[in-house]
Residue, then its C-alpha position, 0 to 999 in steps of 0.5 A: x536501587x532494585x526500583x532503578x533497575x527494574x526501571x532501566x529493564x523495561x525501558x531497553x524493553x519497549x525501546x527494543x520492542x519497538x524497533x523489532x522488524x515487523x512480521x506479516x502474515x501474507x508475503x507475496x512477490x508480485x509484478x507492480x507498476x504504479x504510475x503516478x507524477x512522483x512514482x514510477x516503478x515496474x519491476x517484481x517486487x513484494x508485499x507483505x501484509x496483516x489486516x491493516x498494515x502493508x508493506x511494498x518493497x520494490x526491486x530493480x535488477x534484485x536491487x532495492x530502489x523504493x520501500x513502500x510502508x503503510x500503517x498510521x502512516x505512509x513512509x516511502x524512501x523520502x519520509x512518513x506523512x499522514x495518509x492524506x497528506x500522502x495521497x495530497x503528494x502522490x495520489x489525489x487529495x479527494x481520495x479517501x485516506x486508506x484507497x493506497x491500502x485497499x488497492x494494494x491488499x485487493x479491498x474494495x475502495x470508495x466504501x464499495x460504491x459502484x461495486x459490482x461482482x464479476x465472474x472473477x472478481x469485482x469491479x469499480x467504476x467511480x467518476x466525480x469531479x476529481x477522478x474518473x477511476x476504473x478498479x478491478x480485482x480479478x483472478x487475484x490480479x489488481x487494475x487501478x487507473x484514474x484516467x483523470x489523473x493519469x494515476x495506474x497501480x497495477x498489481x499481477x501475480x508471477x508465474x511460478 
């Protein structure tokens, strides 16, 4: 019996471990506007973020209207699919899996090809046969925009 409930302990234990909200470590409200043929937002809204998890919560009016959730996965309000199925859907399936993260958090993408250092930032310029990418990173401001594939992501910090 003792072995039953120690049993049943842990169980409720992982079940509700595994259902905690999460806790980031960076949060940060911020001006975004992605632009792509199944996303459409500009408005403030949030990120919160840890070294490889991010989530991107977007508000309209004060109002929720898109949640952005990148882990093992990508979740948006329609459901979770795997990072390439993700950027197949929504992006551009040669990208690589975590170019959503990394331009969100301000990282480098394309394994740094192209890479150059600015006065204040960095900079990417990538063309090949499926996208023709501009990125900068620059005074903490984020610029994404593949003119091939009518793609922006931009990320700005509020005033205030």
């Amino acid at each position: 019996m003792k072995f039953i409930q120690t049993l049943c302990i842990l169980w409720v234990s992982f079940f509700l471990l595994g259902c905690a909200p999460k806790t980031y470590k960076k949060n940060e409200s911020r001006f975004i506007l992605i632009k792509t043929p199944l996303l459409k937002y500009a408005d403030l809204g949030y990120i919160r973020s840890n070294a490889d998890e991010l989530r991107a919560d977007l508000f309209v009016v004060g109002t929720l209207v898109q949640s952005i959730e990148i882990a093992t996965l990508i979740c948006v309000n329609e459901g979770c699919l795997t990072k390439s199925a993700f950027n197949e859907d929504y992006l551009n399936a040669s990208y690589p899996d975590d170019l959503l993260l990394n331009v969100l958090l301000g990282r480098p993408i394309f394994e740094k090809a192209s890479f150059k250092v600015t006065d204040r930032g960095f900079r990417q310029e990538l063309k090949g046969p499926e996208y023709n990418i501009i990125y900068k990173v620059e005074d903490g401001d984020i610029s994404f925009k593949d003119s091939q594939n009518k793609l922006k992501i931009k990320i700005l910090k509020t005033k205030g």
